[in-house]
N, CA, C and O atoms as a Tinker XYZ file with bonds, in Angstrom:
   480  protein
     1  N      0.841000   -1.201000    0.000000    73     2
     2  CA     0.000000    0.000000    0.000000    64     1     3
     3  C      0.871000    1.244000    0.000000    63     2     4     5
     4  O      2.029000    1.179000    0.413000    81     3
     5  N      0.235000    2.609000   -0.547000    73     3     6
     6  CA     0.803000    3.919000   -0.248000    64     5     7
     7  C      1.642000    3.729000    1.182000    63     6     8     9
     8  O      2.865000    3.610000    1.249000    81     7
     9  N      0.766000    3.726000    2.250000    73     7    10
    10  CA     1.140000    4.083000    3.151000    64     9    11
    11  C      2.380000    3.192000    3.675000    63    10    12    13
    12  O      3.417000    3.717000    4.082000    81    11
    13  N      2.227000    2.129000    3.639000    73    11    14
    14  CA     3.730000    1.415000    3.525000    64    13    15
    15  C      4.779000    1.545000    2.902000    63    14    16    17
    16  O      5.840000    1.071000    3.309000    81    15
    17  N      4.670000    2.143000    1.917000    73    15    18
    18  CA     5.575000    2.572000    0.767000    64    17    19
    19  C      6.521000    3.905000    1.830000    63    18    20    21
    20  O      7.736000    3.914000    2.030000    81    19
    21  N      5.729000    4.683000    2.236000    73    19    22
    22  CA     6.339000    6.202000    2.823000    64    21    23
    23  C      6.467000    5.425000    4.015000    63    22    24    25
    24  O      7.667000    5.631000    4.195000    81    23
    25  N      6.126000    4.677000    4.977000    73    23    26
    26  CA     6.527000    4.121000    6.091000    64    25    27
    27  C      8.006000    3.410000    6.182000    63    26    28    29
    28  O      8.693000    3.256000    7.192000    81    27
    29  N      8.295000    3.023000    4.828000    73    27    30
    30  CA     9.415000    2.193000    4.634000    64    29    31
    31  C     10.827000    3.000000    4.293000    63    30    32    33
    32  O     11.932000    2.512000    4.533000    81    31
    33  N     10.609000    4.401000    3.653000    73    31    34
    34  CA    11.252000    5.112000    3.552000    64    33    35
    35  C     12.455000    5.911000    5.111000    63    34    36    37
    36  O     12.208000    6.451000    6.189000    81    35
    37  N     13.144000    5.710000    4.694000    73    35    38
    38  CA    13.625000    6.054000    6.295000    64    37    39
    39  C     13.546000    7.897000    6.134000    63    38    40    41
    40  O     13.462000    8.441000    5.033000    81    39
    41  N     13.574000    8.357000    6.927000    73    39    42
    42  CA    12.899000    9.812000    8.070000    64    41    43
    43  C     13.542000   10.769000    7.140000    63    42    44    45
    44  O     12.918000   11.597000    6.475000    81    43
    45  N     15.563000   10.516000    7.127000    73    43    46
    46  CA    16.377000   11.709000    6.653000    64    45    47
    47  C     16.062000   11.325000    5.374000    63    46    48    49
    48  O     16.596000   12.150000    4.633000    81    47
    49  N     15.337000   10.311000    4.578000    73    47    50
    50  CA    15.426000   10.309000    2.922000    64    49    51
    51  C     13.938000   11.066000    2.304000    63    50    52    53
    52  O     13.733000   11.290000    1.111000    81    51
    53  N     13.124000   11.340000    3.275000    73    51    54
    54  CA    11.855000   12.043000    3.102000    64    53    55
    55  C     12.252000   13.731000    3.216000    63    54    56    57
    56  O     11.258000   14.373000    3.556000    81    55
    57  N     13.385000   14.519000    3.023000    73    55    58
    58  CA    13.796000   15.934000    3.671000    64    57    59
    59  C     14.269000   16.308000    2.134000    63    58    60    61
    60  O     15.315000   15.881000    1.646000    81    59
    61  N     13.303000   17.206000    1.419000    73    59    62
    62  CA    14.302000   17.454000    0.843000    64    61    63
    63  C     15.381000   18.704000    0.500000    63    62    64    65
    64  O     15.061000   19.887000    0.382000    81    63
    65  N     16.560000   18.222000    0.385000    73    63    66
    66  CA    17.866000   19.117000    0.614000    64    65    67
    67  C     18.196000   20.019000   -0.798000    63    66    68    69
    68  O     17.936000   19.416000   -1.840000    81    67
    69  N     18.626000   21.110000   -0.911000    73    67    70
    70  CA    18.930000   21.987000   -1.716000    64    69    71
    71  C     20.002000   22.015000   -1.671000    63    70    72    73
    72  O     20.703000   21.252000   -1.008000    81    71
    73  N     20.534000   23.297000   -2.677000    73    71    74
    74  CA    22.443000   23.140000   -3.150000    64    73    75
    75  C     22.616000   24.385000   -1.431000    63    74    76    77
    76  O     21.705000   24.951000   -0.828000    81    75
    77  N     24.383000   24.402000   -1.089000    73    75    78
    78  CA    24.279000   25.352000   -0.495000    64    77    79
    79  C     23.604000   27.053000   -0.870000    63    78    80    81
    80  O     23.112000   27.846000   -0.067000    81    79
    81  N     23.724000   27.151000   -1.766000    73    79    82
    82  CA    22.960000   28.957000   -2.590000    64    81    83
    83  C     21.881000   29.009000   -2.146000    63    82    84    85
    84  O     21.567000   30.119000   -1.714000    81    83
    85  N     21.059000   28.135000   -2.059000    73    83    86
    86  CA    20.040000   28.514000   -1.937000    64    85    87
    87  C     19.351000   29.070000   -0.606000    63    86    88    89
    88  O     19.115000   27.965000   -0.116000    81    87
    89  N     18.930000   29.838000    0.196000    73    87    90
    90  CA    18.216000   30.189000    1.544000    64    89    91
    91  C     17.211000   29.643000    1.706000    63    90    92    93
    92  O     16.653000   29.383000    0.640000    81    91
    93  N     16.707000   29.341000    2.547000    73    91    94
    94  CA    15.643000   28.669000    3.068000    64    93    95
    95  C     15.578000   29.265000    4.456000    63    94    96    97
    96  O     16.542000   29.411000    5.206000    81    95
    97  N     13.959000   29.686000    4.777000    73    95    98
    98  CA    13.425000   29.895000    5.902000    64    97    99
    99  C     12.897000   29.302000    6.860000    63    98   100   101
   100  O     11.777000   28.791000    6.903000    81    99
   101  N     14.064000   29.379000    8.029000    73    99   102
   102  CA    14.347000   29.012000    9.241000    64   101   103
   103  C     13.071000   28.340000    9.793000    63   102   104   105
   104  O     12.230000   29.216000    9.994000    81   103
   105  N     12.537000   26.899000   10.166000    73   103   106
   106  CA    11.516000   26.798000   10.841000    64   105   107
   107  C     10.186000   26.731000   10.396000    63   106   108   109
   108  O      9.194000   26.520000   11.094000    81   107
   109  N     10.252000   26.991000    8.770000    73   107   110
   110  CA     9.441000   26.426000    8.132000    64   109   111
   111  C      9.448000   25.847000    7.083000    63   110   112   113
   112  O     10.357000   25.977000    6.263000    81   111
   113  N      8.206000   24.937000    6.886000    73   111   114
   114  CA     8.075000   23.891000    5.892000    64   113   115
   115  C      6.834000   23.395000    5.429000    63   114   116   117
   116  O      5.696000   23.642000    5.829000    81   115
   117  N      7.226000   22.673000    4.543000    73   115   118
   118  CA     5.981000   22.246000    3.612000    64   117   119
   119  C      5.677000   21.051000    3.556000    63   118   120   121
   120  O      6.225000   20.790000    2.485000    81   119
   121  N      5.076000   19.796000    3.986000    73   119   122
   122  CA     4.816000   18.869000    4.510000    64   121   123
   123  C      3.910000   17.723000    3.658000    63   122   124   125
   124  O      2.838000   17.522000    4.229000    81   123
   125  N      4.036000   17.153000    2.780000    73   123   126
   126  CA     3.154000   16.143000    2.305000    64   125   127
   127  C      3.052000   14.998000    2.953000    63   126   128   129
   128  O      3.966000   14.255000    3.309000    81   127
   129  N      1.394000   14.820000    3.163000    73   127   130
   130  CA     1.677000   13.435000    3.360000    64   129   131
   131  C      0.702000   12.446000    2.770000    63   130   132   133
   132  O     -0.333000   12.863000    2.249000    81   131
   133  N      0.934000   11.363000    2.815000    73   131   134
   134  CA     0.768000    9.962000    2.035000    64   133   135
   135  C     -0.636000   10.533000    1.562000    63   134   136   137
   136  O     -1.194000   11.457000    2.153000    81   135
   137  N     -1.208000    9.836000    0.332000    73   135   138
   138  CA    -2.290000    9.980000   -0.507000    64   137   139
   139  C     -3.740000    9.665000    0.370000    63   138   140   141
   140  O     -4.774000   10.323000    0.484000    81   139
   141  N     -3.139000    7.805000    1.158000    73   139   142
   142  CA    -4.147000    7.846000    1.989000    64   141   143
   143  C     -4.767000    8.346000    2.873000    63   142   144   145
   144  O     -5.933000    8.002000    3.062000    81   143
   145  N     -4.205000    9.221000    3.596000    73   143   146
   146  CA    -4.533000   10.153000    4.905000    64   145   147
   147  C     -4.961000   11.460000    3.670000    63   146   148   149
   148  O     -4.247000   12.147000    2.940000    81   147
   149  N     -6.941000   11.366000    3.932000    73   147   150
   150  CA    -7.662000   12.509000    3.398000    64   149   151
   151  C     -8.428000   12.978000    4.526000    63   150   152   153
   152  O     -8.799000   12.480000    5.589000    81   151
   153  N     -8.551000   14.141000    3.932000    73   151   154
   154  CA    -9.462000   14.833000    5.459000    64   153   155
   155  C    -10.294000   14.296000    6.375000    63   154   156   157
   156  O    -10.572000   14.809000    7.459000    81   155
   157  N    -10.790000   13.022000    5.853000    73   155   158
   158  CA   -11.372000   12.215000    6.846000    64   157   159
   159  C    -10.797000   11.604000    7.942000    63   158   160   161
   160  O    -11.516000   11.331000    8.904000    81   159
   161  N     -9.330000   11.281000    7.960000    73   159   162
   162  CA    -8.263000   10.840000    8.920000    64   161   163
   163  C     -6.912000   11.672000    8.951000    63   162   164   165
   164  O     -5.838000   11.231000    9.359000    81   163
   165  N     -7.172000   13.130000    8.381000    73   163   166
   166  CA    -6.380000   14.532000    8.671000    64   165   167
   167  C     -6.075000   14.722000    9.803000    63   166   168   169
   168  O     -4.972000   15.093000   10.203000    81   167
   169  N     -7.107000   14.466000   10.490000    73   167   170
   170  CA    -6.675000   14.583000   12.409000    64   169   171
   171  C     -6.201000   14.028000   13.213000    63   170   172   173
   172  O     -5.965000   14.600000   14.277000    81   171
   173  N     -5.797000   12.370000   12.970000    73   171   174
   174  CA    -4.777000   11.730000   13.330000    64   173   175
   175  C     -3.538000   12.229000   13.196000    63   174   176   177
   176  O     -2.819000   12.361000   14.187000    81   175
   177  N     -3.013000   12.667000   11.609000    73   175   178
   178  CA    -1.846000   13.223000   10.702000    64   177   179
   179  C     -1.543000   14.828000   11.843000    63   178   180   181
   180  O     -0.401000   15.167000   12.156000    81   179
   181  N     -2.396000   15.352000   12.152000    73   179   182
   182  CA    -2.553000   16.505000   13.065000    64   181   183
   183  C     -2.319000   16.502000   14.015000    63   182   184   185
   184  O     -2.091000   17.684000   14.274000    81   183
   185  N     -2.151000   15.782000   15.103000    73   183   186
   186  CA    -2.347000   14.822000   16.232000    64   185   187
   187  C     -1.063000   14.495000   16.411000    63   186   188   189
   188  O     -0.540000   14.718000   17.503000    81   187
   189  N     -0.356000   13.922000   15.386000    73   187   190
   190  CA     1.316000   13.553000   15.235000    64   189   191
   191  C      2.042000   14.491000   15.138000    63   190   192   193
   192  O      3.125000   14.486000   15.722000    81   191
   193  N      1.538000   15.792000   14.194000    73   191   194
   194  CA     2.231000   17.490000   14.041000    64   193   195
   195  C      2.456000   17.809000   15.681000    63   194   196   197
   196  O      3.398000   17.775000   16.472000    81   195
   197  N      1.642000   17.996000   15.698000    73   195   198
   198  CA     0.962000   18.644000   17.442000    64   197   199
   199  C      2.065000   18.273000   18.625000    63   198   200   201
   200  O      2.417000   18.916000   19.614000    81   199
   201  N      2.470000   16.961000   18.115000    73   199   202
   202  CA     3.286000   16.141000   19.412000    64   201   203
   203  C      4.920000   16.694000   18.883000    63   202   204   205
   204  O      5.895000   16.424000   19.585000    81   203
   205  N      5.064000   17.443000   17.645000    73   203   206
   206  CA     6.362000   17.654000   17.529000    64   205   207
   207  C      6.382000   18.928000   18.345000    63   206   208   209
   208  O      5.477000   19.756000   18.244000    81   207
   209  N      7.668000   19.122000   19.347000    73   207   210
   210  CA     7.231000   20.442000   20.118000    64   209   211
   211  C      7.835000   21.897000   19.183000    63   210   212   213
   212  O      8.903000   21.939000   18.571000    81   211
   213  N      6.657000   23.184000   19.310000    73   211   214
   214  CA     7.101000   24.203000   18.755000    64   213   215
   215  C      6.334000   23.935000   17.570000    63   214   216   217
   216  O      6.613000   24.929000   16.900000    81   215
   217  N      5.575000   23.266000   16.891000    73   215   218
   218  CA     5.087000   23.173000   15.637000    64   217   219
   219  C      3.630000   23.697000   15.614000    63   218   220   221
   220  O      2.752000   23.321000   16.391000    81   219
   221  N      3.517000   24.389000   14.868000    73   219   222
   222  CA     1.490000   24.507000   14.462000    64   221   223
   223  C      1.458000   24.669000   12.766000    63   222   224   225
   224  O      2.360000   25.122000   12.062000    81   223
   225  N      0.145000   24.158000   12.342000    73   223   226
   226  CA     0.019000   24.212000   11.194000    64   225   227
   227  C     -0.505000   24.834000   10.383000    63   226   228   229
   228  O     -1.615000   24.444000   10.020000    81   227
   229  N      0.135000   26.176000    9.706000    73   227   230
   230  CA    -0.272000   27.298000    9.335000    64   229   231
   231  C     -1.553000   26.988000    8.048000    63   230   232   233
   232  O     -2.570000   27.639000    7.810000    81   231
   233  N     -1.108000   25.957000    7.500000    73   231   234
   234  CA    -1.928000   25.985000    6.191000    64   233   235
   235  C     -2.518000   24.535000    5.776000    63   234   236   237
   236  O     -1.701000   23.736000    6.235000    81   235
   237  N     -3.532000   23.828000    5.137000    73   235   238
   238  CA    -3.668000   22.776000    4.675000    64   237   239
   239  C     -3.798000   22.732000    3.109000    63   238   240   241
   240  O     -4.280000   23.658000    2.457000    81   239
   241  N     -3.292000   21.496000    2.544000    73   239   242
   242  CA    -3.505000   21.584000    0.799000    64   241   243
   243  C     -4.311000   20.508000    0.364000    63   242   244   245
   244  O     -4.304000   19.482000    1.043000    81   243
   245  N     -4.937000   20.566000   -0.558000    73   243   246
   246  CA    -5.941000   19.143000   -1.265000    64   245   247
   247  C     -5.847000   19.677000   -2.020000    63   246   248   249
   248  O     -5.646000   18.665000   -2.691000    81   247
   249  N     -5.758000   20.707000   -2.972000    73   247   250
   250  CA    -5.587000   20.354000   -4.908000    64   249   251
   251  C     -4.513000   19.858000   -5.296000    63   250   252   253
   252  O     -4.477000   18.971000   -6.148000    81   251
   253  N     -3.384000   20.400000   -4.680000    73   251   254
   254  CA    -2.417000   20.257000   -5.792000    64   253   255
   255  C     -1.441000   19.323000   -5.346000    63   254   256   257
   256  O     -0.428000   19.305000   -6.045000    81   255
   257  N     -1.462000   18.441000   -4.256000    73   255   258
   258  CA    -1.117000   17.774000   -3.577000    64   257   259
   259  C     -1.418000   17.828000   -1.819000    63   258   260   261
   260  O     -1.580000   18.939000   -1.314000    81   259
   261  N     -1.485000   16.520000   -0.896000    73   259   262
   262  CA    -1.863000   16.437000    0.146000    64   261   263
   263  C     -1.117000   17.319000    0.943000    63   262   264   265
   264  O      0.029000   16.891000    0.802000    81   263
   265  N     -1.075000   18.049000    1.509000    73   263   266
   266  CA    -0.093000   18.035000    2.620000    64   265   267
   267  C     -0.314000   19.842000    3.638000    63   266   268   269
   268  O     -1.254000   20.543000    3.263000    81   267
   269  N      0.549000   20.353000    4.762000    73   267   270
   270  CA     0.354000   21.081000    4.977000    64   269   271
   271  C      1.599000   22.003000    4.995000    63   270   272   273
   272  O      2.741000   21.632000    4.725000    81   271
   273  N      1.245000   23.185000    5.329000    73   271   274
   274  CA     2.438000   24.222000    5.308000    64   273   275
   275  C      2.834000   24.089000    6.970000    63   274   276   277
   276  O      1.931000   23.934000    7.793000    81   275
   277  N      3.603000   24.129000    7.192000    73   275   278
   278  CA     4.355000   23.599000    9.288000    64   277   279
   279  C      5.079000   24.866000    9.514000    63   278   280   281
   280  O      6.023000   25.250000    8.824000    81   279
   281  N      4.424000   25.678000   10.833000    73   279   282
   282  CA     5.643000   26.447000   11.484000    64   281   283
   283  C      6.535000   26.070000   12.233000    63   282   284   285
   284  O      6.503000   24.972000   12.787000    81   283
   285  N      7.238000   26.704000   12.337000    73   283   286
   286  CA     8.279000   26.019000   13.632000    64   285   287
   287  C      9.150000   26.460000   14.151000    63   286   288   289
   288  O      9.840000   27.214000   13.465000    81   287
   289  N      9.534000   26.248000   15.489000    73   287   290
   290  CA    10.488000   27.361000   15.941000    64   289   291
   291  C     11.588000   27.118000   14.758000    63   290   292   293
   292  O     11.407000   26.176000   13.987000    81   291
   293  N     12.781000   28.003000   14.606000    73   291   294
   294  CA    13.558000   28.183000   14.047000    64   293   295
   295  C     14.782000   27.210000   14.468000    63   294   296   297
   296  O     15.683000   27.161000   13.631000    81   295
   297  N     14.926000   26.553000   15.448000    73   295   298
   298  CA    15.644000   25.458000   16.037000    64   297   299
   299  C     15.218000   23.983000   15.408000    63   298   300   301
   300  O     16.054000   23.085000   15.507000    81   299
   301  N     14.070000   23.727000   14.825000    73   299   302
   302  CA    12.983000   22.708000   15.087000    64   301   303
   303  C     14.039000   21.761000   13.676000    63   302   304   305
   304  O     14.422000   22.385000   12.686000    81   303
   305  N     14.319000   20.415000   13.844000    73   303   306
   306  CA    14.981000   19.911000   13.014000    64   305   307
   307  C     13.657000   19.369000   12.509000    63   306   308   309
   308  O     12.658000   19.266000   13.221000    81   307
   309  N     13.751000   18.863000   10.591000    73   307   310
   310  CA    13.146000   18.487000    9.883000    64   309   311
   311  C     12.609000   16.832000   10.069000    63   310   312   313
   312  O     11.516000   16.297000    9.886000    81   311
   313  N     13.807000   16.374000   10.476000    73   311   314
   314  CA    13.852000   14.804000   10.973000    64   313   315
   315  C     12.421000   14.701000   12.203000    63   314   316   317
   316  O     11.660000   13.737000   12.297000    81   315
   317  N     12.375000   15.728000   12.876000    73   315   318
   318  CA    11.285000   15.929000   13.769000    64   317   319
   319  C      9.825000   15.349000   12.524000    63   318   320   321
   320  O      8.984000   14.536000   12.907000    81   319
   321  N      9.806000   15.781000   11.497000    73   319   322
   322  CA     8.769000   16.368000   11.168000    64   321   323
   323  C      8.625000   14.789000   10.445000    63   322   324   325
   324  O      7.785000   13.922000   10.686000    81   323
   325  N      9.439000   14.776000    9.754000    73   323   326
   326  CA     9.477000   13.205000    8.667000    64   325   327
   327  C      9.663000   11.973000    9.484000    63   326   328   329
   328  O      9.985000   10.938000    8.900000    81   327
   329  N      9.483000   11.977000   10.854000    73   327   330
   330  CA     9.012000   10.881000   11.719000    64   329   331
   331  C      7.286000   10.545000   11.922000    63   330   332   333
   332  O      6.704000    9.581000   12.420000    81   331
   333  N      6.819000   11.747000   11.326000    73   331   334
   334  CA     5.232000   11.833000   12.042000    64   333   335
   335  C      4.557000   10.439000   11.105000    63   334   336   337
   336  O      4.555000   10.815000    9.933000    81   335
   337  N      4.266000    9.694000   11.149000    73   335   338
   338  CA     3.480000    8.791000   10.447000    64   337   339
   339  C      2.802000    9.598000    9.472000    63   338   340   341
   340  O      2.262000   10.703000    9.540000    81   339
   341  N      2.948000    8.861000    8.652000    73   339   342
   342  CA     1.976000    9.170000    7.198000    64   341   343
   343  C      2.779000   10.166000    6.299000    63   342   344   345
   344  O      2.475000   10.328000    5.117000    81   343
   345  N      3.747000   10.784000    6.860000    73   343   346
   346  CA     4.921000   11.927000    6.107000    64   345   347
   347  C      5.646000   11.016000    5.093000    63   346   348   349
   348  O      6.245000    9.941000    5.141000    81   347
   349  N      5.241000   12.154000    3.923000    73   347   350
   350  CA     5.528000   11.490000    2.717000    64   349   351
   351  C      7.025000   12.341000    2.453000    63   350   352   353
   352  O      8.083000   11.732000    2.292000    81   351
   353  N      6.951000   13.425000    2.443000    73   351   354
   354  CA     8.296000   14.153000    2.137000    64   353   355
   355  C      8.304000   15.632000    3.261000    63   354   356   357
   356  O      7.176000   16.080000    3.462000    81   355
   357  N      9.167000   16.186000    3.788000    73   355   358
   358  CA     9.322000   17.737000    3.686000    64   357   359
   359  C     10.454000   18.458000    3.002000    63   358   360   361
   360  O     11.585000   18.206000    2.588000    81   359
   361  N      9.336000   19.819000    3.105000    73   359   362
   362  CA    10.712000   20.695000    2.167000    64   361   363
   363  C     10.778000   21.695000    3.051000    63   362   364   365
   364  O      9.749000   21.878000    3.702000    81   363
   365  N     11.674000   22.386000    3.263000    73   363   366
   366  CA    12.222000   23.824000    3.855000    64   365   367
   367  C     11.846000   24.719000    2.915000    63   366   368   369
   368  O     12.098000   24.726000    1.710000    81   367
   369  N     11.174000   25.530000    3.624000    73   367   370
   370  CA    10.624000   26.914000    2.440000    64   369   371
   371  C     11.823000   27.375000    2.046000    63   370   372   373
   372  O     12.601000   27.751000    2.923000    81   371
   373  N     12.188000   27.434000    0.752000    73   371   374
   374  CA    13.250000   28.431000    0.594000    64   373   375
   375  C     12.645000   30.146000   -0.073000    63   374   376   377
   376  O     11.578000   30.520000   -0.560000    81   375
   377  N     13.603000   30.643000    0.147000    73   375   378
   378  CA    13.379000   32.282000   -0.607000    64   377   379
   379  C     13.705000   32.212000   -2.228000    63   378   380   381
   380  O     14.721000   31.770000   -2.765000    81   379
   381  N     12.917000   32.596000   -2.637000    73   379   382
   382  CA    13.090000   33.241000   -4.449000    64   381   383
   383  C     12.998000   34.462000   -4.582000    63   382   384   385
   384  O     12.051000   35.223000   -4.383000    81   383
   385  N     14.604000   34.730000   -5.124000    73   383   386
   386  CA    14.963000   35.961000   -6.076000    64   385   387
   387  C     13.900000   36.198000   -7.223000    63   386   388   389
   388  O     13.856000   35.359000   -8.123000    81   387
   389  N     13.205000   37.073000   -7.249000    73   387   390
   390  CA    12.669000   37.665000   -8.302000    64   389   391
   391  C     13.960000   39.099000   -8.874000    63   390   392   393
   392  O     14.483000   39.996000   -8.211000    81   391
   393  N     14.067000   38.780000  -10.164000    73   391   394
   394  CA    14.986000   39.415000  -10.927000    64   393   395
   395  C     14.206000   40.483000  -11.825000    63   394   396   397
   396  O     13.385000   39.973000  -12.589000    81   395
   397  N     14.323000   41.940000  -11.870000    73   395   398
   398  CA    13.264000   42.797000  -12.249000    64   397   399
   399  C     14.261000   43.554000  -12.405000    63   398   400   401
   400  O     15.251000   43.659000  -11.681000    81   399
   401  N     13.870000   44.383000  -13.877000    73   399   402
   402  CA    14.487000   46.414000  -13.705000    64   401   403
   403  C     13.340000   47.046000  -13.540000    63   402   404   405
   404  O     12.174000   46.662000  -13.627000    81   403
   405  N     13.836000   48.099000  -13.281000    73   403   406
   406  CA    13.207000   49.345000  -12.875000    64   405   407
   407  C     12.684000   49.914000  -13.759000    63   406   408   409
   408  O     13.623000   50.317000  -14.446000    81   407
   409  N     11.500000   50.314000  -14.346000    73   407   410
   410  CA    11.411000   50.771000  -15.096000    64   409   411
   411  C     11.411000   52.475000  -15.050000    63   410   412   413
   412  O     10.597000   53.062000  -14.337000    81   411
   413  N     12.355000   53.171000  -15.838000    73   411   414
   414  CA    12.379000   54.707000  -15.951000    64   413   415
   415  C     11.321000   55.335000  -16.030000    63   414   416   417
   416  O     10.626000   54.633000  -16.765000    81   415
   417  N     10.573000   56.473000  -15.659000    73   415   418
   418  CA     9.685000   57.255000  -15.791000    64   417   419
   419  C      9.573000   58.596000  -15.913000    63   418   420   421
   420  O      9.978000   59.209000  -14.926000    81   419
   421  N      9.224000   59.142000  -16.654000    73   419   422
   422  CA     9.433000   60.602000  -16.858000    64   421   423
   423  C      8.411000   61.172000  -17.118000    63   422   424   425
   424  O      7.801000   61.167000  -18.188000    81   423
   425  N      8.031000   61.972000  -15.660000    73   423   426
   426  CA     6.588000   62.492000  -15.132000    64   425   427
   427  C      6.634000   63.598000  -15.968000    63   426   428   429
   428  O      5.544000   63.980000  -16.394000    81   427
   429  N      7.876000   64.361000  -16.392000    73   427   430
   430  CA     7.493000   65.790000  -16.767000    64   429   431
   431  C      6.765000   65.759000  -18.392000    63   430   432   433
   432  O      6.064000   66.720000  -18.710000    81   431
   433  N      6.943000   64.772000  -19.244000    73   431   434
   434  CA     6.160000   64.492000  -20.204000    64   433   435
   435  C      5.522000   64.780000  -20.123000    63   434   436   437
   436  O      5.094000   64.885000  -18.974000    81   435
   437  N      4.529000   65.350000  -21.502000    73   435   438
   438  CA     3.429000   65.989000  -21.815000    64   437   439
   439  C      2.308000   64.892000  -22.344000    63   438   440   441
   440  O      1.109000   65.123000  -22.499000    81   439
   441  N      3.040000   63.558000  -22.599000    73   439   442
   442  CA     2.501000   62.380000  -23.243000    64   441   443
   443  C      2.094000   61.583000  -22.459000    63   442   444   445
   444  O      1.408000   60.602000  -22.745000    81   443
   445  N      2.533000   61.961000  -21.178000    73   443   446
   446  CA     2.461000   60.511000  -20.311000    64   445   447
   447  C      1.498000   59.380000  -20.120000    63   446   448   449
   448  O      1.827000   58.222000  -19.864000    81   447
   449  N     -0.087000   59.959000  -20.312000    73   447   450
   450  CA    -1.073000   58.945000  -20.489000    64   449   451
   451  C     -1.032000   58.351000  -21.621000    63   450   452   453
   452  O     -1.658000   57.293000  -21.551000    81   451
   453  N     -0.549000   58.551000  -22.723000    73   451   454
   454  CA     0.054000   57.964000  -24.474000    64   453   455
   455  C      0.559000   56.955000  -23.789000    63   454   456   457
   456  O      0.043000   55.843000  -23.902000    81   455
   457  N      1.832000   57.196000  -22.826000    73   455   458
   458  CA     3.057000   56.270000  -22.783000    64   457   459
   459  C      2.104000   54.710000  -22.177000    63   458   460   461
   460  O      2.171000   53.583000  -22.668000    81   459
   461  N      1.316000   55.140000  -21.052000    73   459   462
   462  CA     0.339000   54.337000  -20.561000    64   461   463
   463  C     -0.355000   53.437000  -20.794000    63   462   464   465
   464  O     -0.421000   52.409000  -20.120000    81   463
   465  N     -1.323000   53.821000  -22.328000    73   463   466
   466  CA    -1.815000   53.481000  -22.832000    64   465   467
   467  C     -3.869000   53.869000  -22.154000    63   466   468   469
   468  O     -4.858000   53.136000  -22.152000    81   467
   469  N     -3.645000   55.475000  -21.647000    73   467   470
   470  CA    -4.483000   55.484000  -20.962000    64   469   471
   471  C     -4.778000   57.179000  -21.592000    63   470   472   473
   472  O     -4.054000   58.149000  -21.368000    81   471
   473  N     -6.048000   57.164000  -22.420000    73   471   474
   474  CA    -6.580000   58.314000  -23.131000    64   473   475
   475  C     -7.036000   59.029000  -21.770000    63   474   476   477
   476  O     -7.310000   58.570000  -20.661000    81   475
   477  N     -7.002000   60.758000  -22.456000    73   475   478
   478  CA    -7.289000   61.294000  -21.267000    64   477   479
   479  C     -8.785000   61.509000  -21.809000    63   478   480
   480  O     -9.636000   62.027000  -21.085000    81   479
């Protein structure tokens, strides 16, 4: 079954790790777990969060995969988290660079709603 499948997996192979570059925020994470555990037996899966100390669960997911978003103190190791029964994987939130210029503007123009695309 699913759930044997992620049961069999050992704890540190459910974490997953990034290159050093990348940042990731301290204490939180993103938490899937097994297909079988649906909101009908969510509160068991909740129940196991709960017992990790320092943890609450900011967010829950069902479209796009099972799982929840986990706070945590900033100390809180991941291995904590990929022990809970039914934990299929976690990830450490990391941070994304959004890469943007600036775009120039020049208020004193006489055109400026032209430039816009916004008739006066």
């Amino acid at each position: 079954s699913a759930t044997a499948n992620a049961a069999s997996i050992a704890p540190e192979d459910k974490i997953v790790t990034y290159p050093p570059s990348v940042r990731v925020k301290r204490g939180s994470f993103i938490v899937e777990i097994d297909e079988s555990i649906r909101a009908t037996n969510a509160n068991s899966f909740i129940k196991g969060i709960e017992n990790v100390p320092d943890v609450t669960i900011s967010s829950q997911f069902t479209k796009a995969f099972n799982g929840f978003a986990v706070a945590a103190s900033a100390s809180t190791d991941p291995i904590q988290l990929a022990k809970v029964r039914g934990v299929k994987r976690v990830w450490p939130v990391r941070y994304h660079n959004l890469n943007y210029e600036r775009a120039e503007l020049n208020t004193t123009s006489n055109y400026l709603h032209h430039k816009t695309g916004v008739e006066r």
